[in-house]
C-alpha positions as MATLAB code, in Angstrom:
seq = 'XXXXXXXXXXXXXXXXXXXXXXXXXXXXXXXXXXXXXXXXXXXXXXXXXXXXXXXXXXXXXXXXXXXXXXXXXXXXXXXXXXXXXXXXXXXXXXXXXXXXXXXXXXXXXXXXXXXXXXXXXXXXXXXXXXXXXXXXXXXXXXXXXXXXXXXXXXXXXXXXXXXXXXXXXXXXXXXXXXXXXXXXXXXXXXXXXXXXXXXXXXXXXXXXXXXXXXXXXXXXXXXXXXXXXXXXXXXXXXXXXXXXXXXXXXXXXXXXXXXXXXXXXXXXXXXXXXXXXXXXXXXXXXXXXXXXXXXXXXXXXXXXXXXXXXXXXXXXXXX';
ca = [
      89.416   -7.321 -202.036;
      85.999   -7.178 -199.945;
      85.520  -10.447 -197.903;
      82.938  -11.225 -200.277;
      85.188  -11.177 -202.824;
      87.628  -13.346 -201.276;
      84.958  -15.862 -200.126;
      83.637  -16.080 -203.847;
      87.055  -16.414 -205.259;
      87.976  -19.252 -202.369;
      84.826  -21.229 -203.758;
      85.707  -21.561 -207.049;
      89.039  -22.524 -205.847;
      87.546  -25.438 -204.484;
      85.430  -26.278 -207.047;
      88.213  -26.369 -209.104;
      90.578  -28.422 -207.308;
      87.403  -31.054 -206.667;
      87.031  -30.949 -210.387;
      90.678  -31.592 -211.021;
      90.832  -34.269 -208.672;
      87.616  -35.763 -209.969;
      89.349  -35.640 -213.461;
      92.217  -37.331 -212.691;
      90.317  -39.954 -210.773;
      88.478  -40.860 -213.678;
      91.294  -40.990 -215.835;
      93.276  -42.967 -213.951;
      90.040  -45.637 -213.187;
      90.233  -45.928 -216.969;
      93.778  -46.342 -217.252;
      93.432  -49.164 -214.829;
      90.731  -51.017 -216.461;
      92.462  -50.816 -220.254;
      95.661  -52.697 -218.392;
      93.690  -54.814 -216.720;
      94.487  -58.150 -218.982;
      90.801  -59.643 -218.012;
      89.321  -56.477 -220.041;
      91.971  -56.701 -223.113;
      90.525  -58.710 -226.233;
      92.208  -61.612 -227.543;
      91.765  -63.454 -231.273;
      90.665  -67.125 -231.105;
      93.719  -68.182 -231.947;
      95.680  -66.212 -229.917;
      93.034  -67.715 -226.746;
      94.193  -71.403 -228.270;
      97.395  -70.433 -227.512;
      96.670  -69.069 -224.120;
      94.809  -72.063 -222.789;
      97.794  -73.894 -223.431;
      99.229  -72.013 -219.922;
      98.741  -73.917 -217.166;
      97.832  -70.236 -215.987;
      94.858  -69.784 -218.168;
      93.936  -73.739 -217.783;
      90.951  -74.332 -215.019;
      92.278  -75.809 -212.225;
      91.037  -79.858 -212.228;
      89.042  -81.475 -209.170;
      88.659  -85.163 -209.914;
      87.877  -87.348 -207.040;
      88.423  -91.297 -208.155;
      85.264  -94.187 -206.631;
      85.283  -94.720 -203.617;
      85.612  -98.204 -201.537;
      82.172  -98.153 -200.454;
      80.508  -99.714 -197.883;
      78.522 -102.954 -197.574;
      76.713 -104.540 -194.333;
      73.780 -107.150 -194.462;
      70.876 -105.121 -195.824;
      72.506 -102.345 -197.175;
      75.449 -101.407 -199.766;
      76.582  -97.430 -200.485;
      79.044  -96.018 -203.150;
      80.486  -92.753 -203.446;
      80.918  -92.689 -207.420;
      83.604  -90.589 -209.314;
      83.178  -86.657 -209.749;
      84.940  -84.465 -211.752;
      84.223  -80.628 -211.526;
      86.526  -77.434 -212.140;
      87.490  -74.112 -210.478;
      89.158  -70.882 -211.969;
      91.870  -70.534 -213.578;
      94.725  -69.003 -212.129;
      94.925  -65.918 -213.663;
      91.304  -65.812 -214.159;
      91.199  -63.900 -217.797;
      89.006  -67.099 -219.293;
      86.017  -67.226 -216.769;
      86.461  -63.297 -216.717;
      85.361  -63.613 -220.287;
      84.310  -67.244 -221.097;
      80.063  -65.845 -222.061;
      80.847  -63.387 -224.591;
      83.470  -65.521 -226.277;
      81.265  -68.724 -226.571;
      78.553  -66.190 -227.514;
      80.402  -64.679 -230.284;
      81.571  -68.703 -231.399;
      80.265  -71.395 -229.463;
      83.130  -73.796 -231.126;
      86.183  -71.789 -230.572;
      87.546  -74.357 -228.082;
      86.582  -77.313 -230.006;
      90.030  -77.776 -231.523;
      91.412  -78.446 -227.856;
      89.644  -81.930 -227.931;
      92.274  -83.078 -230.144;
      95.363  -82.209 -228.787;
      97.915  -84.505 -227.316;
      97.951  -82.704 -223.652;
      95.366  -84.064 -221.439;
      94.806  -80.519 -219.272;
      94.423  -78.769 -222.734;
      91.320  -81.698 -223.168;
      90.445  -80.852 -220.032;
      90.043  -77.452 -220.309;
      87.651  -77.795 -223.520;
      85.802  -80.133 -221.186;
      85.284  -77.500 -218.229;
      84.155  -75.331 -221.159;
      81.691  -77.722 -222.802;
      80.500  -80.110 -219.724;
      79.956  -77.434 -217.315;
      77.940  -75.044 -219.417;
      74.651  -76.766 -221.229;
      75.206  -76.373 -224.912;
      71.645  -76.891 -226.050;
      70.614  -73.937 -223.416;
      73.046  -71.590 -222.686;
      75.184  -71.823 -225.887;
      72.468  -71.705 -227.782;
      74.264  -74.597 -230.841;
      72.746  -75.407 -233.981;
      71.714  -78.875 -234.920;
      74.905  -78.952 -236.612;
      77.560  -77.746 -233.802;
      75.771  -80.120 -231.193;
      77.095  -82.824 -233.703;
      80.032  -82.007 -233.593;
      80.586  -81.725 -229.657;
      78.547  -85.105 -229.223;
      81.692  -86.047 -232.055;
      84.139  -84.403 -229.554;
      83.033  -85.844 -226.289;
      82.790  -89.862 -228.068;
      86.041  -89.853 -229.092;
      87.030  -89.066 -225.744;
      85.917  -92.400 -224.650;
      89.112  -93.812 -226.616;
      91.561  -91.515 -224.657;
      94.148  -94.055 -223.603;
      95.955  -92.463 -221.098;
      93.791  -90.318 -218.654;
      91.092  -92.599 -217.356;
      89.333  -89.217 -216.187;
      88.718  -87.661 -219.775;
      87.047  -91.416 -221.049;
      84.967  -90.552 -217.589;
      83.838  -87.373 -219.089;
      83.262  -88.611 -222.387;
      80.560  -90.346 -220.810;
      79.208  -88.793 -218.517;
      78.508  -85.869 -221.485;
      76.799  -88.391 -223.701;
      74.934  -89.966 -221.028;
      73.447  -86.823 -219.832;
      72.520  -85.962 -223.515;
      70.941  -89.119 -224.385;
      73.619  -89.855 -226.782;
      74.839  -92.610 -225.756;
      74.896  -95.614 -227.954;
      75.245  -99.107 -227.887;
      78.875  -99.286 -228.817;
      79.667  -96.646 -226.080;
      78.119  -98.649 -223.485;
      80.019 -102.098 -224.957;
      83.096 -100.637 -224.617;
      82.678  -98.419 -221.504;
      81.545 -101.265 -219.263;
      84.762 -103.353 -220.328;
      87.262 -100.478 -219.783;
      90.244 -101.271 -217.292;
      89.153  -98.391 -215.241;
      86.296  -98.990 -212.749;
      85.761  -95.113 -212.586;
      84.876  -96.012 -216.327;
      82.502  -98.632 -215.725;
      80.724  -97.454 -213.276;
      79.534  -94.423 -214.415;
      78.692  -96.668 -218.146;
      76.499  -98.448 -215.763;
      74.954  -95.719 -214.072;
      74.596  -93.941 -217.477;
      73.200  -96.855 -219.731;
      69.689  -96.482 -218.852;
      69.132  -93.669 -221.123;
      69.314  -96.075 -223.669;
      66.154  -97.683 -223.011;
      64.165  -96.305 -220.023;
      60.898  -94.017 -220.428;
      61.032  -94.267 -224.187;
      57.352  -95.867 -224.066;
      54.151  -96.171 -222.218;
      51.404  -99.112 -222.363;
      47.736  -98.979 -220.468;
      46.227 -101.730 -218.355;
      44.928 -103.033 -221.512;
      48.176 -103.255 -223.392;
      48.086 -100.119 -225.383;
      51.077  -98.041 -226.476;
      50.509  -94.420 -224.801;
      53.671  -93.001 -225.360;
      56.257  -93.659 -228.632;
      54.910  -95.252 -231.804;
      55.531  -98.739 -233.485;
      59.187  -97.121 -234.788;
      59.996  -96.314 -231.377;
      58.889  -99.745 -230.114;
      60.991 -101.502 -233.049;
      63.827  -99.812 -232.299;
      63.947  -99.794 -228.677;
      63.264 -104.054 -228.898;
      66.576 -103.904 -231.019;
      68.239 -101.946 -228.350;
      67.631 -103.922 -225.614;
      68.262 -107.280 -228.090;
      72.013 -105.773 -228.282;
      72.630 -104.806 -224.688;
      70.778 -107.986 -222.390;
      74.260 -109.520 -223.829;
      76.373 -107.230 -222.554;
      74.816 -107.163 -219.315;
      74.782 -110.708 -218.863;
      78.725 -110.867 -219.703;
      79.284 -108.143 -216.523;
      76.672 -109.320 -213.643;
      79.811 -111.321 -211.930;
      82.138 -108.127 -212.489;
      84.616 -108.226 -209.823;
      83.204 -105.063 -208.028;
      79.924 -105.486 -206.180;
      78.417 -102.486 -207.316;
      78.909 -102.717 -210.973;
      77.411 -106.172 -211.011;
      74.694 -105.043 -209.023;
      74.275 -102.091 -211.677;
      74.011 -104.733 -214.582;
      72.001 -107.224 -212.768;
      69.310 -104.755 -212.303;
      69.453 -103.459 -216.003;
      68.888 -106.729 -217.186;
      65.824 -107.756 -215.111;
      64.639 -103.474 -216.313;
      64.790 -104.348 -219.786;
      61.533 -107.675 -219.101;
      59.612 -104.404 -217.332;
      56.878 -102.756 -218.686;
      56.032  -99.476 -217.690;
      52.130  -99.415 -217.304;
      50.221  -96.082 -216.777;
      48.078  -96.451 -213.721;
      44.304  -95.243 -213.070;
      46.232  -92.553 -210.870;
      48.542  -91.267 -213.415;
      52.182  -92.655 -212.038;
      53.632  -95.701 -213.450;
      53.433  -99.478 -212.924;
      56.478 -101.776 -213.831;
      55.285 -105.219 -214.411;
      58.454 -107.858 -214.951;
      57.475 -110.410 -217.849;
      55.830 -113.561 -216.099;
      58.715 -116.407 -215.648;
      61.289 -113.276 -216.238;
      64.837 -113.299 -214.301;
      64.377 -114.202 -210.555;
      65.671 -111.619 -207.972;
      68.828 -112.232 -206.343;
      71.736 -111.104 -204.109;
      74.526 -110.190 -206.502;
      76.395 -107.979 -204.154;
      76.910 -110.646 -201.155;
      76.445 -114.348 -202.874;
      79.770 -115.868 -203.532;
      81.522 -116.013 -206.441;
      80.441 -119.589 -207.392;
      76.655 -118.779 -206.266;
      76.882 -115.697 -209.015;
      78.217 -118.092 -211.969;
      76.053 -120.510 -211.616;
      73.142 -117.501 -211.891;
      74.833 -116.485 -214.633;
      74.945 -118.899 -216.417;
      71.082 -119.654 -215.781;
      70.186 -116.260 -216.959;
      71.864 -116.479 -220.053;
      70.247 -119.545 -220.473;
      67.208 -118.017 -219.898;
      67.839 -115.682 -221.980;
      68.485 -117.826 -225.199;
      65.169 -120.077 -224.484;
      62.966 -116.791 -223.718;
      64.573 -113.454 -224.286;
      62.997 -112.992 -227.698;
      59.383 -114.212 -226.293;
      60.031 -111.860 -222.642;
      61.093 -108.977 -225.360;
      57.916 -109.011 -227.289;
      55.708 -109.676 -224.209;
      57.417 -106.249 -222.626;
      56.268 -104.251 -225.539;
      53.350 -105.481 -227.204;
      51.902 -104.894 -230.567;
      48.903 -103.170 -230.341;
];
């Protein structure tokens, strides 16, 4: 054999062996990835079955209020937080998209289960990921998770799943009237506090007036409604301004005066809060002693009975 021969034959040699080993490469790449468990496919049933492994279950941060802090001009709060991270064998996030893409409800049977960290998985699912956006839910389906999240807010024994409860309907604007009643009297101050923070969705930039007392924004219905609305909860605020923790009465107090504002468009554009004339005076819930805050009370509600009606109907005139 010629050295040309022999240099030919040692090239296809080589080509060979690289296309052998490029082969088996391949081949064993794709035998990987089929026994990787994040790539196998799972029924919805057999995933309702999973998520009942603590291994498959998102791993729960919850951080309870804080003490806060309170000097003579000044008063801070760290509220309550509750956020997730992956799972521990990380098969759900691997594939959480397509599978809520494919059924955006396939976890919604996980809200009623006895086991609070099954509940709190559905809620990583549902509270972390917009439904109206990235889950793309009919009219229908975002029923039935505002359904799922409320009757979290009767959970009994994990203070932390009522928290989530509202904090999804609050961010919604679902909250109602009856949430808000029995949020701000649960045991838990976590609770309360973020009812409080929460509430104002009931009421606040639902209208619009001009200098000269016409409605800009909403329509009589709107107006009708939201009097009712704020007819039902200036009670309810009024029973919690002397709650216990500074910053919850604090919350209500200044709820209460919000609901005697009304929100005037200015010559600029922005927005002009006038209180109702005579309307609840200002005052330091968070450092006035407990006496000093029932006897304010207690002049507010009377206030309330004499005026509230009259203050309501000044706030949003007819026009």
């Amino acid at each position: 054999m010629s050295a040309k021969d022999r240099s030919i034959t040692l090239r296809w040699l080589i080509l060979v062996v690289v296309v052998i080993a490029v082969s088996l490469a391949a081949w064993f790449y794709y035998k990987a990835g089929r026994s990787d468990p994040r790539n196998r496919q799972y029924t919805s049933q057999q995933w309702l079955e999973m998520v009942k492994q603590p291994r498959h279950q998102p791993r729960v941060r919850w951080q309870g209020i804080g003490c806060g802090t309170l000097d003579r001009n000044s008063a801070g709060l760290e509220g309550p937080s509750l956020s997730f991270a992956g799972s521990p064998a990380g098969i759900l996030e691997y594939q959480l998209s397509d599978l809520l893409k494919k059924d955006p409800m396939m976890f919604l049977p996980l809200f009623d289960s006895q086991h609070p960290q099954e509940i709190l998985t559905a809620v990583s699912v549902y509270l972390e990921r917009d439904p109206e956006r990235q889950l793309h839910c009919t009219a229908e389906q975002k029923h039935q998770l505002a359904q799922a999240f409320r009757k979290l807010t009767d959970y009994k024994n994990d203070s932390r799943i009522r928290f989530a409860g509202i904090v999804y309907l609050g961010w919604r604007d679902l909250l109602t009237l009856e949430d808000v009643k029995k949020g701000v009297s649960d045991k838990r101050l976590d609770v309360r506090f973020t009812t409080a923070q929460q509430m104002r969705c009931l009421y606040k930039d639902k209208v619009k007036y001009s200098e000269d007392h016409k409605l800009l924004k909403g329509d009589p219905n709107t107006v009708e409604h939201l009097i009712e609305v704020k007819r039902v909860l200036a009670p309810i605020l009024l029973a919690h301004v002397n709650d216990p923790h500074f910053y919850l009465r604090l919350f209500c107090a200044r709820t209460f005066r919000d609901l005697f504002e009304r929100p005037v468009r200015t010559e600029k554009g922005g927005t002009r809060y006038d209180l109702v004339p005579g309307g609840p005076d200002d005052f330091d819930w968070v450092r006035e002693s407990w006496q000093a805050r029932e006897d304010k009370k207690k002049q507010w509600k009377q206030w309330w009975a004499e005026y509230g009606e009259e203050a309501l109907r000044w706030t949003h005139p007819s026009n």
